[in-house]
C-alpha positions in Angstrom: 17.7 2.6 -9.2 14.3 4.0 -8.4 11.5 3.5 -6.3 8.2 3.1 -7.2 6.1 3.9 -3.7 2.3 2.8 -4.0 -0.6 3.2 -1.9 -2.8 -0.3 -1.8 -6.0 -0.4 -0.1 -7.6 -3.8 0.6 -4.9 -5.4 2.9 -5.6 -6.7 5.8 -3.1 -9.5 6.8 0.2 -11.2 6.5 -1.2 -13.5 3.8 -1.7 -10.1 2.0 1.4 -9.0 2.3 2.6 -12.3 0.9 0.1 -12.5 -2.2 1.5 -8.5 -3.3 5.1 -9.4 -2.2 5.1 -12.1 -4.5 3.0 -10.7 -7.6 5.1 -7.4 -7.9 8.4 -9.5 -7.1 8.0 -11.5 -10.1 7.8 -8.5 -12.6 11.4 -8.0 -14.6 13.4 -5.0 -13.3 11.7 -5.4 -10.5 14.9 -5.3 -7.2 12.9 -5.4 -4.1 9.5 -5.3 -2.7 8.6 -3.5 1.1 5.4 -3.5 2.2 3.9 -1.8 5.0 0.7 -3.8 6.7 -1.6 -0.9 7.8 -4.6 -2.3 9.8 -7.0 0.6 8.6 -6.7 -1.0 5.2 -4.2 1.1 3.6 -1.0 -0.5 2.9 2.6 0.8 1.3 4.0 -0.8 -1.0 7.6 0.1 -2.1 9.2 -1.0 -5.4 12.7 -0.6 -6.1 13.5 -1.2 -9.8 16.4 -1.0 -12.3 14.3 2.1 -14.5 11.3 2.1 -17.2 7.8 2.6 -16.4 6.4 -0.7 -14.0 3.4 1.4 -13.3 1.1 -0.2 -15.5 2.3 -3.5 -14.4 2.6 -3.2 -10.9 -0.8 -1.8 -11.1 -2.4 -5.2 -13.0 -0.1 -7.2 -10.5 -1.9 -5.8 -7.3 -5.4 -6.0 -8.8 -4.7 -9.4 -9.8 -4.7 -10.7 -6.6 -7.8 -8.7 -5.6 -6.4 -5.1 -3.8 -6.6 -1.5 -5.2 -4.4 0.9 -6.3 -5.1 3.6 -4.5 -2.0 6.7 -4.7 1.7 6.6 -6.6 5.0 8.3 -6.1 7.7 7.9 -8.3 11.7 8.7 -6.6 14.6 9.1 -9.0 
């Protein structure tokens, strides 16, 4: 497993949350989505997936439903 950890700006509420949570969720490999709600605007999202690179999609994903991707860290 590894974890994709991704630093989205734009977020402001639980509906949010739910619109990321869902996009990146339905990528293949994808295990589990965490986000963390940060009311300045700046939200983690973690991604745990089975391998490969979901950068690109996770990326597409998040600016599909209107947020930026603003930092990423990849964990082994």
């Amino acid at each position: 497993m590894s974890t994709l950890v991704v630093e989205v700006s734009g977020m402001t509420c639980d509906h949010c949350v739910g619109s990321v949570s869902g996009a990146v969720g339905a990528l293949g490999g994808v295990e589990s989505v965490d986000v963390d709600l940060d009311p300045t605007g700046r939200s983690t999202v973690r991604v745990t997936h089975s391998g490969g690179d979901l950068l690109a999609d996770v990326a597409q994903a998040v600016a599909t439903e209107g947020y930026t991707l603003e930092a990423v860290t990849e964990n082994s």
